[in-house]
C-alpha positions in Angstrom: 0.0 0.0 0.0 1.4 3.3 -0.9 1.7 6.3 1.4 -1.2 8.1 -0.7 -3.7 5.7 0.3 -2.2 5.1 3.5 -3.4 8.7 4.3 -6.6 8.1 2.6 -7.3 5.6 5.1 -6.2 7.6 8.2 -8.3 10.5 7.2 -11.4 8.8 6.3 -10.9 6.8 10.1 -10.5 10.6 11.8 -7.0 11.2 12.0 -6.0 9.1 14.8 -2.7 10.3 16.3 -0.7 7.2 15.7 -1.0 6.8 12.0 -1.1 10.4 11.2 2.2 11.1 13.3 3.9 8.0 11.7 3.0 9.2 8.4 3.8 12.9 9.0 7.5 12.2 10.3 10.4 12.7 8.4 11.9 10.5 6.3 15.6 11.8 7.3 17.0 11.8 4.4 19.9 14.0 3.9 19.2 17.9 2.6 19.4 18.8 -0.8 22.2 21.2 -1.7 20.0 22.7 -3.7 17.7 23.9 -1.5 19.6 26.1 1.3 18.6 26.3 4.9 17.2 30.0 4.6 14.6 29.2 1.9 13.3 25.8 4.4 10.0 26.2 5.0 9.0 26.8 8.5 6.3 24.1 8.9 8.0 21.5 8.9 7.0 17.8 9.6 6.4 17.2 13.2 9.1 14.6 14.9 8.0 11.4 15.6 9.6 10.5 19.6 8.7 9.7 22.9 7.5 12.2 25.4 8.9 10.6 29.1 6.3 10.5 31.9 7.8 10.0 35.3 6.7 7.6 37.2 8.7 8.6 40.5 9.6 3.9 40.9 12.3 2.3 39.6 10.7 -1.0 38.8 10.9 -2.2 34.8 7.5 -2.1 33.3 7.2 -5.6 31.3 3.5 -5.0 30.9 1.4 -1.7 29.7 -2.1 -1.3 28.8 -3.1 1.6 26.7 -6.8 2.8 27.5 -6.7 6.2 25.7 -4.7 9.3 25.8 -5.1 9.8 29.4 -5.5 6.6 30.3 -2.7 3.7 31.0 -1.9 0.9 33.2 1.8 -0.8 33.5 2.7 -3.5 35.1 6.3 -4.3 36.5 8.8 -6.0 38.7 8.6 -5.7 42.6 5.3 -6.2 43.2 4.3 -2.8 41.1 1.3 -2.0 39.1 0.7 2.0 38.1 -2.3 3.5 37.1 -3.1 7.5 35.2 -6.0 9.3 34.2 -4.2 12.2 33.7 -1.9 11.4 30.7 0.8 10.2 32.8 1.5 13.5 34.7 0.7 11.9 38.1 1.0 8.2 38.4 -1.0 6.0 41.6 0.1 2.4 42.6 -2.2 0.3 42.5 -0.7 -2.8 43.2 -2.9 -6.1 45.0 -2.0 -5.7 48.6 0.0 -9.3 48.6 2.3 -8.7 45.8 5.0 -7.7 47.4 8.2 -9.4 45.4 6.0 -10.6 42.2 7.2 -10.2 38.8 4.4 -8.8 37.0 4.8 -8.8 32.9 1.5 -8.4 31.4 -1.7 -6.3 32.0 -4.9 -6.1 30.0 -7.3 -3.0 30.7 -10.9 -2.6 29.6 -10.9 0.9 31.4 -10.4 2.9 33.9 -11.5 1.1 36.7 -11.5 -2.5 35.2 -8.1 -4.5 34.3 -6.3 -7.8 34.8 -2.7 -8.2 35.8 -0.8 -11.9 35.0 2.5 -12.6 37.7 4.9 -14.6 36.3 7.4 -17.6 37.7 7.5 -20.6 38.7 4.8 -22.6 40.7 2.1 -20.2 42.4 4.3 -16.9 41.9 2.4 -17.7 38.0 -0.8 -15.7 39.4 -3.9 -13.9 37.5 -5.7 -10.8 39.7 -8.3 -8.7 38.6 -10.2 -5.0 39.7 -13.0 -3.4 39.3 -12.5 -0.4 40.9 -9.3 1.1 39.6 -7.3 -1.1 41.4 -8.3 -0.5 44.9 -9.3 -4.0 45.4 -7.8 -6.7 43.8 -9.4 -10.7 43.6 -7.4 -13.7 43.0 -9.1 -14.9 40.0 -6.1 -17.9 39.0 -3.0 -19.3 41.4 -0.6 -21.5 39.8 -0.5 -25.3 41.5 1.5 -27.2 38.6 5.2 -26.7 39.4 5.8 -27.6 35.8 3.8 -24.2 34.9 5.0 -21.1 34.0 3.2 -18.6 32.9 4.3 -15.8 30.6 1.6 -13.9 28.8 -2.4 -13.2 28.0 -4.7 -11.8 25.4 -8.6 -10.6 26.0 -10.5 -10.9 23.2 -13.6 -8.5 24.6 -14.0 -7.9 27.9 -15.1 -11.1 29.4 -13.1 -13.7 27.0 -9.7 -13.7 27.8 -6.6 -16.5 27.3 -3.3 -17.1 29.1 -0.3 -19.1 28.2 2.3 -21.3 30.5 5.6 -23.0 28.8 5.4 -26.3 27.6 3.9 -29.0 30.3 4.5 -32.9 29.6 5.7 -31.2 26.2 2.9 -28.8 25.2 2.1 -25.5 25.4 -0.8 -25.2 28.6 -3.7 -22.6 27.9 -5.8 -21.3 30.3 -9.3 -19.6 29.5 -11.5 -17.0 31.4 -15.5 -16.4 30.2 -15.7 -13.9 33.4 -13.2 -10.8 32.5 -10.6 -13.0 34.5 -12.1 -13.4 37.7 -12.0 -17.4 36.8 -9.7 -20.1 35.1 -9.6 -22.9 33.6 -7.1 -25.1 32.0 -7.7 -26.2 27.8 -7.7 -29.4 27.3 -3.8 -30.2 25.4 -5.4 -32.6 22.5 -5.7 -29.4 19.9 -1.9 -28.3 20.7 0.8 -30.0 18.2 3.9 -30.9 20.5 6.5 -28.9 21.7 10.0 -28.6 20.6 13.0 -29.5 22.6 13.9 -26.2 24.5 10.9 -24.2 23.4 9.4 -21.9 25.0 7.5 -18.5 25.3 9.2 -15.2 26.1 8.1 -12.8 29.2 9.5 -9.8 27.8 6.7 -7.8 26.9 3.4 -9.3 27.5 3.1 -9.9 23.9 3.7 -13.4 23.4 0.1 -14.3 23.1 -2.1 -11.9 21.0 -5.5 -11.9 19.7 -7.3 -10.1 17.1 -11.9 -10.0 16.7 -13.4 -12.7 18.2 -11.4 -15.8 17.9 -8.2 -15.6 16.7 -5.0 -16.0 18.7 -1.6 -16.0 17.5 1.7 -17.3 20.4 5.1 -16.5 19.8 8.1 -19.1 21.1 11.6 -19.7 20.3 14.4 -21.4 22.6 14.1 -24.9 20.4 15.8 -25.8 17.4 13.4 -23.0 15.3 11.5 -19.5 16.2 7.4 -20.7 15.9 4.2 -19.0 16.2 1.0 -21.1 16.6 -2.2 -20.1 15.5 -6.1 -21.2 16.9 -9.1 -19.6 15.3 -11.0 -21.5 18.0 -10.0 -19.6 20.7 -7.4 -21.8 21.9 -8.9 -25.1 21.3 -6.9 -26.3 18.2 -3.9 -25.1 16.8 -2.0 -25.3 13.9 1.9 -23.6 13.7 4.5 -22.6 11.5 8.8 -21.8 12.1 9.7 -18.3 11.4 12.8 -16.9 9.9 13.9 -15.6 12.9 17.1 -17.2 15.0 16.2 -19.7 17.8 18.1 -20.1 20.6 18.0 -20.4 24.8 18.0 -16.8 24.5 16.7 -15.7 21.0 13.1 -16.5 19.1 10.1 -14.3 18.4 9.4 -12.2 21.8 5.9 -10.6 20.0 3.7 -10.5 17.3 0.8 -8.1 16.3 -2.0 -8.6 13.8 -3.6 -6.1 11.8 -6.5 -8.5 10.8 -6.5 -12.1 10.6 -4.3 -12.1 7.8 -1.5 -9.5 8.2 0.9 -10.1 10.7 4.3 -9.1 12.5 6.8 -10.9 14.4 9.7 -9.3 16.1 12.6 -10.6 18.6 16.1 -11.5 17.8 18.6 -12.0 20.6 18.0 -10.3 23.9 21.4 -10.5 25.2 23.4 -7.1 25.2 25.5 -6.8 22.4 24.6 -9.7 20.7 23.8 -9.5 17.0 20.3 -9.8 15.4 20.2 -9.6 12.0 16.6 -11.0 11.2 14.9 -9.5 13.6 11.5 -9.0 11.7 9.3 -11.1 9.8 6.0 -10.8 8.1 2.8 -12.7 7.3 -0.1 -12.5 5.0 -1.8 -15.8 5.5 -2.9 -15.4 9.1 0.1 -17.1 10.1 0.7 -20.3 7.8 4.0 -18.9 6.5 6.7 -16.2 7.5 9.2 -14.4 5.7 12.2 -12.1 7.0 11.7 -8.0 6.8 13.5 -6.6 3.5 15.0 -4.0 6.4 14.4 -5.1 10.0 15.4 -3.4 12.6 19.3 -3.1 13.8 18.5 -5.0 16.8 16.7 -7.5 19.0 12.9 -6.1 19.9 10.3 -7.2 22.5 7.1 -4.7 22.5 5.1 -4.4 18.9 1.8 -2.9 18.4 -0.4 -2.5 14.9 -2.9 -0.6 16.0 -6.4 -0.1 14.6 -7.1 2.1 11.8 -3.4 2.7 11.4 -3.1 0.7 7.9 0.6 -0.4 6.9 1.6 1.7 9.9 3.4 0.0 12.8 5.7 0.1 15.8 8.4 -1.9 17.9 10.8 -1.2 20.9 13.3 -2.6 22.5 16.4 -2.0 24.8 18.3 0.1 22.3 15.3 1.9 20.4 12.2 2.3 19.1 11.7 1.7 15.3 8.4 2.4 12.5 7.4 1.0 9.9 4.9 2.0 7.0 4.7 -0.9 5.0 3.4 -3.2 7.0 6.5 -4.6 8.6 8.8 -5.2 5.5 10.9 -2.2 6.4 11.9 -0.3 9.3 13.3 3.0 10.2 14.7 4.1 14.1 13.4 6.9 15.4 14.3 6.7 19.2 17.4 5.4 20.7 15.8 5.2 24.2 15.3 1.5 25.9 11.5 0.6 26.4 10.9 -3.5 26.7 6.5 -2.8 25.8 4.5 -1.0 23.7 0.7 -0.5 23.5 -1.7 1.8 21.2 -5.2 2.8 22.6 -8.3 2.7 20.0 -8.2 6.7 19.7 -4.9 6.0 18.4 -2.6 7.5 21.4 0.5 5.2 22.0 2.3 4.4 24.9 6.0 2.4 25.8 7.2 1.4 29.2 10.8 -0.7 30.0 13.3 -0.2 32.8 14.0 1.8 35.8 10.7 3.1 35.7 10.6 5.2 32.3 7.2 5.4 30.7 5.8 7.3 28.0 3.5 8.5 25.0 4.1 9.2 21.6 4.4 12.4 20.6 3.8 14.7 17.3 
């Protein structure tokens, strides 16, 4: 899709911030010698790049829901979950009372008084909570028994259906399944899941292992075995089917998240999360809902864990990681860095205002 009827299809869906900013930023190219500094015009292109809301913690935020442009939850290490209505100038913790010590990496939130927040680890650190009233109370909606388990991500499909994923147990991937906006659980039966490879396993890095897009189709991202998969149910999680990417596998590489634009179009992103180490097919792409993946023309530089394709935002996409933030408007073939900051999440709200969260506290929304 070309940029002309890229912006055909922002303006006809009003405009929304995300698409429009994408589309409006610079392509930083170099200047034309031709064209001097003094006859530049002075309305420019506005910047695309991250405007930092402090949080006043310095826990790492593995898990962010975007509600709208005032609105966003994050979820983090410590015990910590932070809640604004104010577009991130003030920030209230909101955490359950007994999660003190919890590693927190993924929340989903329908508002801003409803949400669900997924502890991961081993045994019953793997926990599920749930609020109702902006997270002054909290309810206990899942504790992990298995000691197998480990849970590492979840996906809502409206407010009441809602999936979660653990690594592999007696070698396949374990599902559980909410009908109750998470305030119950229940294990999937394993029959629909094809087996596990040797090593593999989902990544807790963003909250974006398991995705979902409309009312039945979920995508999960592993890697750790001998190839990089994602599996795909259209069943909500009772069968699967699943397909190797191009992306490197390893004990520390694989795809960390994927994002849908429909049930067809899809992104995966991840490479290597270990500092320093390279990742040169970090991207991938799909048009077939998932059957079959090929590598970004141009992926991005280095390993990334948070990815978002927002509604409305046609070929328009974004993905962070520890050493940047990168953009894409082609739907994922090619990319182009536009922040060198380190952010492990990303999430976009349905009015199209965008949000990223990481380490030592740092938070923030896109800017234009």
């Amino acid at each position: 899709m070309d940029l002309t009827t890229a912006r055909r299809i922002l303006a006809a869906a009003g405009g929304l911030a995300f698409g429009a900013a994408l589309l409006a930023a610079p392509a930083h190219a170099a200047p034309s010698p031709a064209a001097p500094s003094r006859t530049a015009p002075s309305h420019t292109a506005p910047r695309l790049g991250w405007e930092l809301k402090p949080t006043g913690v310095e826990a790492r935020f593995r898990g962010l829901a975007a509600v709208d442009r005032n609105v966003a939850w994050a979820a983090g290490s410590g015990g910590n979950v932070l809640r604004t209505v104010d577009g991130g100038r003030t920030w209230r913790k909101v955490a359950p009372p007994d999660a003190a010590g919890l590693e927190f990496r993924d929340v989903e939130a329908f508002d801003a008084d409803r949400a669900v927040v997924l502890a991961i680890g081993e045994g019953d650190a793997s926990r599920v909570y749930r609020t109702v009233d902006g997270g002054r109370t909290w309810a206990l909606g899942f504790r992990n028994d298995d000691p197998r388990a480990f849970y590492d991500c979840m996906t809502f499909f409206d407010r009441r259906n809602g999936l979660a994923m653990s690594d592999p147990v007696d070698g396949r991937f374990r599902i559980l399944a909410t009908s109750d906006g998470g305030a119950s659980w229940r294990v999937l039966p394993s029959a629909g899941m094809p087996p596990a490879l040797e090593g593999e396993a989902g990544f807790a890095a963003s909250g974006q292992c398991l995705v979902s897009h409309g009312s039945r189709n979920v995508w999960m991202a592993t890697g750790g075995g001998k190839a990089s998969r994602v599996f795909h149910s259209r069943d909500r999680g009772r069968t699967w089917t699943v397909a190797e990417t191009p992306l490197p596998s390893s004990a520390s590489s694989g795809v960390f998240a994927v994002a849908f634009r429909d049930a067809r179009h899809g992104i995966a992103v991840g490479g290597d999360y270990r500092p320093g180490r390279p990742s040169p097919t970090a991207a991938a792409v799909t048009s077939d809902g998932g059957r079959t993946w090929r590598a970004a023309s141009r992926p991005p530089a280095e390993y990334r864990s948070g990815l978002t394709w927002p509604a409305y935002s046609g070929p328009a996409a974004l993905t962070v990681g520890p050493t940047g933030s990168d953009h894409t408007l082609d739907g994922g073939r090619t990319w182009r860095r536009f922040d060198t900051g380190s952010f492990d999440t990303v999430d976009c709200a349905r009015d199209g205002s965008c949000w990223a969260s990481g380490e030592k506290g740092r938070i923030a929304r896109l800017g234009r």
